[in-house]
C-alpha positions as CSV (number, residue, x, y, z in Angstrom):
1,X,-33.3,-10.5,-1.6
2,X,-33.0,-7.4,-3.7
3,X,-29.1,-5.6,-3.6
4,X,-28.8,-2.0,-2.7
5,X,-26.6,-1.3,-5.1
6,X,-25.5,-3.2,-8.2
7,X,-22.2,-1.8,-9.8
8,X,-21.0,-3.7,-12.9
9,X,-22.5,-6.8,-12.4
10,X,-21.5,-6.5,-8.7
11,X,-24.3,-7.1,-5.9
12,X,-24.3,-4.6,-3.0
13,X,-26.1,-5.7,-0.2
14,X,-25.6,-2.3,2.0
15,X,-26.0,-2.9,5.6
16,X,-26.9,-6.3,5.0
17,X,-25.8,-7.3,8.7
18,X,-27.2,-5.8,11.6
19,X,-24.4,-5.0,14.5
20,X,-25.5,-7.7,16.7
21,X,-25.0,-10.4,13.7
22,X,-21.2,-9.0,13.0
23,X,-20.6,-8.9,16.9
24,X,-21.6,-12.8,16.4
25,X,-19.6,-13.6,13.4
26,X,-16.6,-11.9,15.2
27,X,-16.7,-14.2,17.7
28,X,-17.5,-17.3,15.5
29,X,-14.4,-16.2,14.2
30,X,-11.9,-16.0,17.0
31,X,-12.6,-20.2,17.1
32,X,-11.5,-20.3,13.6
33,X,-8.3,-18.1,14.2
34,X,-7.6,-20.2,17.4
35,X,-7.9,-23.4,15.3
36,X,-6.1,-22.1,12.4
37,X,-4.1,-19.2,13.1
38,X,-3.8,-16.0,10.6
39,X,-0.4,-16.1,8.7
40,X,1.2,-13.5,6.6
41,X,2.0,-14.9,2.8
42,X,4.2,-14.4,0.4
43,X,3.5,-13.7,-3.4
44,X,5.2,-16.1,-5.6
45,X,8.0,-13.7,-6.1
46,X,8.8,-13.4,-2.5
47,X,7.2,-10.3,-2.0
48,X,5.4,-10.1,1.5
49,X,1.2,-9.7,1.3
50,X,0.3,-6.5,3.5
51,X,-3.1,-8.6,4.7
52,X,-2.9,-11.5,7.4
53,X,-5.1,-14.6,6.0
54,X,-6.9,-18.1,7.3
55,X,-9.8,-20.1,6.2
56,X,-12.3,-22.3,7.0
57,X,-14.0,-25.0,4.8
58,X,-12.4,-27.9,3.2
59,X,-10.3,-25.9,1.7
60,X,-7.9,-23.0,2.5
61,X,-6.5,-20.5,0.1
62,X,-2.9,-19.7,0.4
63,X,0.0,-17.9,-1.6
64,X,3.6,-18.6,-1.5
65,X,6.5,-19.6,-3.4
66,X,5.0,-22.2,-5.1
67,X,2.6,-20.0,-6.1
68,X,-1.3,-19.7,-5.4
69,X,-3.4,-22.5,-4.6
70,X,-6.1,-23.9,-2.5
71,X,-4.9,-26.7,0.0
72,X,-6.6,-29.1,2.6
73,X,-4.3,-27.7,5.3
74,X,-3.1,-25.2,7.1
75,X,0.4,-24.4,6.1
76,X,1.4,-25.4,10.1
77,X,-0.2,-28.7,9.1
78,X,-3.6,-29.0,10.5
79,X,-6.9,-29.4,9.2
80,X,-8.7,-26.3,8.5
81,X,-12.1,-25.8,10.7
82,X,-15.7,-25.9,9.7
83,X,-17.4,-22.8,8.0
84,X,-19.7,-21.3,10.7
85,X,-22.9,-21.6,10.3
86,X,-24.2,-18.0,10.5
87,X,-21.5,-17.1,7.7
88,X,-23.3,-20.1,5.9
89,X,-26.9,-18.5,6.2
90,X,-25.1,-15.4,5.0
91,X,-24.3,-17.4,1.6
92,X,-27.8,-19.2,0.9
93,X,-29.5,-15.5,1.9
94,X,-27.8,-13.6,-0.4
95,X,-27.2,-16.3,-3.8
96,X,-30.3,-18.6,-2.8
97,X,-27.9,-21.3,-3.4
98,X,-28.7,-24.6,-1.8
99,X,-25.1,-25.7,-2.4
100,X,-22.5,-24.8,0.4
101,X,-19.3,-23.0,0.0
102,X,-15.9,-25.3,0.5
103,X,-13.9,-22.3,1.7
104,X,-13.9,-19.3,3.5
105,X,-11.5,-17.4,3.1
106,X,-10.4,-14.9,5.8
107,X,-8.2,-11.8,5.5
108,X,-7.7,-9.3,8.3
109,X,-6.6,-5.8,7.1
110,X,-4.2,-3.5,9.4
111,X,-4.3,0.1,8.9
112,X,-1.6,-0.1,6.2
113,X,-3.0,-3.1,4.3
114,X,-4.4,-3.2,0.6
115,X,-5.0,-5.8,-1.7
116,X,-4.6,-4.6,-5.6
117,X,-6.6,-5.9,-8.3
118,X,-7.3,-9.6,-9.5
119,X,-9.0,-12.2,-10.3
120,X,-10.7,-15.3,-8.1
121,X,-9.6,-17.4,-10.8
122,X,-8.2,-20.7,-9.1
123,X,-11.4,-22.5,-8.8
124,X,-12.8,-25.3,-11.0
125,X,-15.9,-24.0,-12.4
126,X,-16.5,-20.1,-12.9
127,X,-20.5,-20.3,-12.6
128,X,-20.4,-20.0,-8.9
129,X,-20.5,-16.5,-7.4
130,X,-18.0,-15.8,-4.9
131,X,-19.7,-13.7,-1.6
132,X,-17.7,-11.3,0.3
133,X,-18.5,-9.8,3.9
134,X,-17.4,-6.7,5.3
135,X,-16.3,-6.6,9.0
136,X,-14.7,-3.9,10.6
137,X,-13.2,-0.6,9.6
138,X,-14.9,0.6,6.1
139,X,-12.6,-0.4,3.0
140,X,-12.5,1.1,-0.8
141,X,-13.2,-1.1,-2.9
142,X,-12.1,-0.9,-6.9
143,X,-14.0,-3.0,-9.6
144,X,-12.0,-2.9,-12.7
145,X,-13.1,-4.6,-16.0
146,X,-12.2,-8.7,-17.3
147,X,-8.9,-7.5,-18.4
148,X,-6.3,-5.7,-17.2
149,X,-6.3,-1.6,-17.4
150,X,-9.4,0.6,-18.1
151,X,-11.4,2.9,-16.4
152,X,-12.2,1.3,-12.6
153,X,-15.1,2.2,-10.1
154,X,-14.7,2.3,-6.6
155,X,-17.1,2.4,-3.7
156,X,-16.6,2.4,0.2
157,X,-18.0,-0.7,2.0
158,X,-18.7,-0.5,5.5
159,X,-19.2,-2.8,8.1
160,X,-22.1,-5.6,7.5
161,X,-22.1,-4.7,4.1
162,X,-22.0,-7.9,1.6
163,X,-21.1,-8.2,-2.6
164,X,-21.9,-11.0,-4.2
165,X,-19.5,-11.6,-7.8
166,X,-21.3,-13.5,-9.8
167,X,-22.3,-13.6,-13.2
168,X,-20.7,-11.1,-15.4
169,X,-18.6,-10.0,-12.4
170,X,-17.3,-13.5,-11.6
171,X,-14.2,-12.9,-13.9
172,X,-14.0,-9.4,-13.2
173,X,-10.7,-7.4,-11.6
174,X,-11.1,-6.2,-7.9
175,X,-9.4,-5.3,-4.9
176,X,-9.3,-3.0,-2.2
177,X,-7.1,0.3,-2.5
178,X,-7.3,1.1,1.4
179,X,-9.2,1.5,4.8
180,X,-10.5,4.0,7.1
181,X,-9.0,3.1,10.3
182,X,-11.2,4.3,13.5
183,X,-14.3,4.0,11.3
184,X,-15.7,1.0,13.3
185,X,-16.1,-0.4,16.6
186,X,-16.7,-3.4,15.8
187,X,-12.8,-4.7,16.3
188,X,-11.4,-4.6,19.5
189,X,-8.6,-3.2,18.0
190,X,-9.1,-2.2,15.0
191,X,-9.0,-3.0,11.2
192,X,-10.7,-5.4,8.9
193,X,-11.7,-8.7,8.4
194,X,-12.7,-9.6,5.0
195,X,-14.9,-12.8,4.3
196,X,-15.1,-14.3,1.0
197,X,-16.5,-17.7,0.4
198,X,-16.0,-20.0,-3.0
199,X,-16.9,-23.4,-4.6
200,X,-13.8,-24.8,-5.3
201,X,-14.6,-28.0,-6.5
C-alpha cells in the first residue's frame, strides 16, 4: 500500500477508510467506551488534558499525577477490552506487520480540544511505528522535528484518513493544534476520535 502523502518521514494514507468502514469502527467503538469509559486526565502537574481518553489492548495509556505511563487497567479498575478487529486489519494494511498492536489508544476531541506537541516515547522498543486514524471532524495536525523548536509543518486530516510514524518519524514531535467542528457527519454529535495503536512491550 502506497501513502498519499509522505511529510517528514510521516505516511499519509488520505481517505484510507471508506464512510461505511468508519461508520463500523464507530460502532466497534461505543463497546469499548461502554467497557471502559472515556476519562479526562491530568498532566503530572495537575493541569487538566482538553481531550477525553480510553484504550483497548493489553494496555492502556494514561496521564496523571504520577506521571505518564501505560497500565493493565482502567483507572476505575477493570480490565481494558480487546482491540477490534477491523482497527486491527487497519494496522497489518497499512505497516504489513504480522505483529499486533498491545494498545489502542483512544482520544475523543471536543470543539475546544488540542493536543500540543510530543513525543510517543514510553514504549520499550522505538522500531515499531505507531498508526493513527482519523474519525470525525477534520483536525490540524503539526509535525515538528526530533527536538524541541524549529520550523513545524502542518496538514489537515480528515475523516478515514490514517499516518503511520515510523522510521525516521518514530521519535519525531507532533500534535494536533485544533479541529474543524461541523466538518463531519460521521459523529452523532460531533468532534473527534483519534486512534493510535503501539507495541508497548
Amino acid at each position: 500500500m502506497k501513502p498519499t502523502l509522505n511529510i517528514r518521514g510521516f505516511s499519509v494514507f488520505k481517505g484510507l477508510l471508506s464512510p461505511g468502514r468508519q461508520a463500523d469502527l464507530v460502532d466497534r467503538l461505543r463497546g469499548v467506551t461502554a467497557a471502559a469509559p472515556l476519562f479526562s486526565p491530568q498532566t503530572p502537574y495537575g493541569k487538566p488534558m482538553s481531550v477525553r481518553m480510553t484504550s483497548a489492548g493489553k494496555y492502556g495509556w494514561i496521564a496523571d499525577r504520577s506521571g505518564y505511563r501505560y497500565a493493565p487497567v482502567h483507572p476505575n479498575g477493570s480490565a481494558w477490552p480487546d482491540i477490534p478487529e477491523p482497527v486491527l486489519d487497519i494496522w497489518h494494511g497499512a505497516t504489513g506487520l504480522d505483529r499486533q498492536p498491545e494498545c489502542c489508544l483512544i482520544n475523543f476531541y471536543g470543539p475546544d480540544a488540542r493536543m500540543g506537541l510530543h513525543q510517543d516515547r514510553d514504549e520499550a522498543d522505538f522500531s515499531w511505528p505507531v498508526v493513527s486514524i482519523s474519525l470525525g471532524d477534520d483536525g490540524l495536525f503539526r509535525i515538528g522535528n526530533r527536538t524541541r523548536g524549529g520550523k513545524t509543518d502542518s496538514i489537515w486530516l480528515q475523516s478515514g484518513d490514517v499516518v503511520v510514524m515510523g522510521g525516521v518519524a518514530r521519535l519525531t514531535y507532533h500534535g494536533l493544534d485544533r479541529i474543524r467542528p461541523g466538518t463531519s457527519s460521521l459523529l452523532r454529535d460531533g468532534g473527534r476520535i483519534n486512534l493510535t495503536l503501539r507495541v508497548v512491550e
